[in-house]
N, C-alpha and C positions, 0 to 999 in steps of 0.2 A: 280129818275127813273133809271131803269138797263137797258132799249130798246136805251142808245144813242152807236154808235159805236168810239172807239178811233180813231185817222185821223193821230198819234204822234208818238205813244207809241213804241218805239224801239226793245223791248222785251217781248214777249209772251204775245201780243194785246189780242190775244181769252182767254186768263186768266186773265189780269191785264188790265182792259182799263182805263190809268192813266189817260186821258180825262173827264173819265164820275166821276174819284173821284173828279177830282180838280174844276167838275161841283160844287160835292158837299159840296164842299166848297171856293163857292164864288172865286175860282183859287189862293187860299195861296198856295203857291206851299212848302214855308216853312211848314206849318203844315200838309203838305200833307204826308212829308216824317217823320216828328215825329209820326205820324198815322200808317205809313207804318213799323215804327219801334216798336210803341207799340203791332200792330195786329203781328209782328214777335214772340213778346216775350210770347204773349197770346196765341194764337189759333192756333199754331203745331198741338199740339196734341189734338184737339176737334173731332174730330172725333173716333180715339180711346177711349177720355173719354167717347161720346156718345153710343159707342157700349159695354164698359163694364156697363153701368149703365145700358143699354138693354141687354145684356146676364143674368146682376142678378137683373130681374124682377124689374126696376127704371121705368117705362117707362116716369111718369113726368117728373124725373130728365135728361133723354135722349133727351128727347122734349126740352127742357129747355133749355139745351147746343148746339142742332140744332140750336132752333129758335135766341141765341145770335151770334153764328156764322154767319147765314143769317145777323144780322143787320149790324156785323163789315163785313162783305165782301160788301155788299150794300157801305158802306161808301166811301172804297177804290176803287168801280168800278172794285170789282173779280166777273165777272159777269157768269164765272161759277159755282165757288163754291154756289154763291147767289141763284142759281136758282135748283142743287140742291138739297142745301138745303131746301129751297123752297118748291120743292116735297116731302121731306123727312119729314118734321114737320108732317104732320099731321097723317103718316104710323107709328108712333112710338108706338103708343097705340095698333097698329092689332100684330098679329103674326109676328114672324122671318121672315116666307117667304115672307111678304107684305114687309119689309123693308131694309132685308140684302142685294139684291144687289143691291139699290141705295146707301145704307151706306156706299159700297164698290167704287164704283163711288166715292162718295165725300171725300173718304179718298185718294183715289188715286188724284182726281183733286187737293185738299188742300195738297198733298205734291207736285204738280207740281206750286200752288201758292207760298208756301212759297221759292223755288226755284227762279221763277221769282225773288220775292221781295229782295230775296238773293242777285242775281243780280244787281237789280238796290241799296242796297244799299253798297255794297262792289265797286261798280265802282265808277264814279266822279257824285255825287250829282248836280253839278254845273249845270250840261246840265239841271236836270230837274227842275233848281231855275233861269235859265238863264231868263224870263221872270216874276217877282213876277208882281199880279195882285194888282191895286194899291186900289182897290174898297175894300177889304177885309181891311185894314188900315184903312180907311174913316171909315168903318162901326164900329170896334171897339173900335176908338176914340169916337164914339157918345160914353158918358158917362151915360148920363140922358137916354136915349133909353138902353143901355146895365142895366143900375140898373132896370129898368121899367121890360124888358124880365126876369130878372131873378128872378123877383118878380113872374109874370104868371108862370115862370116855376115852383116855392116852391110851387106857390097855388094851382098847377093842382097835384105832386106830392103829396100833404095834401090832396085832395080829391082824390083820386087814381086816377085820369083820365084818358085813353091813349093817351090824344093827347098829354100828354108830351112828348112822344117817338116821334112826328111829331111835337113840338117844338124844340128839340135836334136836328133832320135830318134837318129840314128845317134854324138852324139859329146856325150852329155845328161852323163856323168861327168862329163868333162874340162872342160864349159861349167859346171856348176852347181859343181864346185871353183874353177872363176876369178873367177864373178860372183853366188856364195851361189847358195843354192837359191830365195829368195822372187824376186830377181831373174829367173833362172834362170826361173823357174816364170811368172811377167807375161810374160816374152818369147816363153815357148813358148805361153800362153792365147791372148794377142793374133794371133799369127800363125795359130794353131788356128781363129780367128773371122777369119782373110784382113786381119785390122789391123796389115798390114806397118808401119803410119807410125808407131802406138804401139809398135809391138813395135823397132823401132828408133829411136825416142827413149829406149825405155829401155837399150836396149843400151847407147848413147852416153852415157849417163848415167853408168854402170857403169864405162864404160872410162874418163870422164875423168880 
């Protein structure tokens, strides 16, 4: 959920509330900051991609790139870029003037996120690893329960179902400790853009 406030976070709380990411996962505070360096290297520029794919008549593809945005900032607790994007999904399909200046919003917010995240990873890491959560380990190590999960999650991606996107949110620790985080991260985009067939080729991959 994007309604918790950060109580920690040192650096541009109302953009980044590193709280409600490390919610989201179970408090790896390691994973948190490989997340924080994948959504660096992905999603700069989502917002530009999204508006040229709306300038030359995309508007699925525009939609598309919103709404995977929304997920990875969801992840990280960018709880404004999250929201939005948020508003922005569903105005992609109307005219210009229903969507251009929220578009303009989220381009300006997501370059004052990527900023933040700049920040915390060019400084000392250490501060925000200084407490690892020790329940994220525990749950990992279950092996018999991690092969079981990612059994449900190949089945639900075979039959296209959405609640694999709310298998991936809700158990994103224990999955990106089984099958890496870059992994981890192709599986949840894919499925974020409804490409159950990709997102489950790479699953399969993973597990063989």
């Amino acid at each position: 959920m994007m309604t918790a406030t950060s109580t920690s976070a040192p650096i541009g709380g109302h953009i980044l509330q590193v709280e409600t990411g490390l919610q989201q996962l179970m408090g790896d505070r390691g994973l948190y900051l490989q997340i924080l360096r994948r959504f660096r290297q992905r999603y700069p520029d989502s917002g530009c991609d999204a508006r040229k794919a709306l300038d030359d008549g995309e508007p699925g593809h525009g939609q598309r790139i919103v709404h995977t945005l929304k997920g990875a900032a969801g992840m990280i607790g960018a709880q404004q870029v999250y929201v939005l994007a948020a508003q922005l999904e569903p105005l992609c399909a109307g005219p210009p003037a229903s969507w251009s200046a929220l578009l303009a919003q989220l381009e300006q917010a997501l370059r004052g996120l990527i900023a933040v995240i700049d920040e915390i990873l060019d400084g000392d890491p250490r501060q925000l690893l200084a407490t690892q959560a020790p329940a994220a380990t525990a749950s990992a190590a279950q092996l018999p329960e991690t092969r079981m999960l990612l059994l449900h999650l190949s089945r639900l991606l075979d039959e296209g179902d959405g609640a694999a996107i709310d298998v991936l949110e809700q158990s994103a620790t224990v999955l990106a400790a089984s099958l890496g985080v870059e992994v981890f991260q192709e599986v949840t985009e894919a499925a974020h853009q409804f490409d159950f067939e990709t997102a489950l080729a790479t699953l399969r991959a993973a597990m063989a």
